[in-house]
C-alpha positions in Angstrom: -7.9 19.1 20.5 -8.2 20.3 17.4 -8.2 24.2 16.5 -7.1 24.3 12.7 -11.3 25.1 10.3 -11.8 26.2 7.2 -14.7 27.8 6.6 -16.6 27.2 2.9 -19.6 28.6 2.9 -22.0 27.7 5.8 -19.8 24.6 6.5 -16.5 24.3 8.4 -13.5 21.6 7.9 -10.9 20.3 10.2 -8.3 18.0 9.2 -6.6 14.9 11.9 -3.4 14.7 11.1 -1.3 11.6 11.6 -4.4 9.2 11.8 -3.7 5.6 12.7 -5.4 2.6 11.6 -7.7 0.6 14.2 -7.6 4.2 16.8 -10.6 5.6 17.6 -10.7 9.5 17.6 -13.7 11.3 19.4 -14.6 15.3 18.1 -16.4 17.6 19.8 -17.6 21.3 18.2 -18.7 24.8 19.3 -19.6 27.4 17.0 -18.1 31.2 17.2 -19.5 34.9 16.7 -18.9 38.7 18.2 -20.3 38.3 21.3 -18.3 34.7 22.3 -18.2 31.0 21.6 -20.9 28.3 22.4 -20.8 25.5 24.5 -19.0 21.9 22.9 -21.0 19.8 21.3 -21.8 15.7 22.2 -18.6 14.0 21.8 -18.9 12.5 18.3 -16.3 9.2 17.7 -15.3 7.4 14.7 -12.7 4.5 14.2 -10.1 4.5 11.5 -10.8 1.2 10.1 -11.8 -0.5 6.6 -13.4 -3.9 5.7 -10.1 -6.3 5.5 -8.7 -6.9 2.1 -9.8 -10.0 0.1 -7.2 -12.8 1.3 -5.6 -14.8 -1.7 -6.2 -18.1 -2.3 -4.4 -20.7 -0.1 -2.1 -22.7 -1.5 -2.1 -27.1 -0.7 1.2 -29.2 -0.6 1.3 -33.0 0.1 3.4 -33.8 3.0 3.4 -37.7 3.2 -0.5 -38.8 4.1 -0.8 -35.0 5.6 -1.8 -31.7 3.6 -0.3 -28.2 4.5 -3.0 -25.5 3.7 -1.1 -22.1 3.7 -2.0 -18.8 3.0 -1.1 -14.9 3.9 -3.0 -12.7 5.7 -4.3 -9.7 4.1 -3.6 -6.1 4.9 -6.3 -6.3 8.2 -7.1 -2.2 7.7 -7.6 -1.3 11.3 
């Protein structure tokens, strides 16, 4: 859980350390004042994860009658 906020006007921050790609991390928040906290809010998740990069183009090599059709994967991004 995280307890670290920065407050900035009327809005608050928190920052996950150490996020890995393709993990999903699930938030919830409660509020604060003199007389005691509020209850959590609805569990909020989001997964650290991009669109794929674009994959180069493949490259072709005759191999007697037979083509070999290679390529490298791109970085997958979660």
């Amino acid at each position: 859980m995280l307890e670290d906020n920065w407050t900035t006007g009327t809005s608050y921050t928190t920052a996950a350390n150490l996020v890995a790609q393709s993990n999903t991390y699930s938030f919830k928040i409660r509020s604060a004042n003199s007389v005691g906290y509020s209850l959590y809010s609805e569990p909020y998740s989001i997964k650290a994860a991009q669109k794929p990069d674009r994959p180069d183009p493949p490259t072709t090599t005759m191999i007697g009658t037979s083509i070999k059709i290679q390529w490298f994967a791109p970085n997958y991004r979660g």
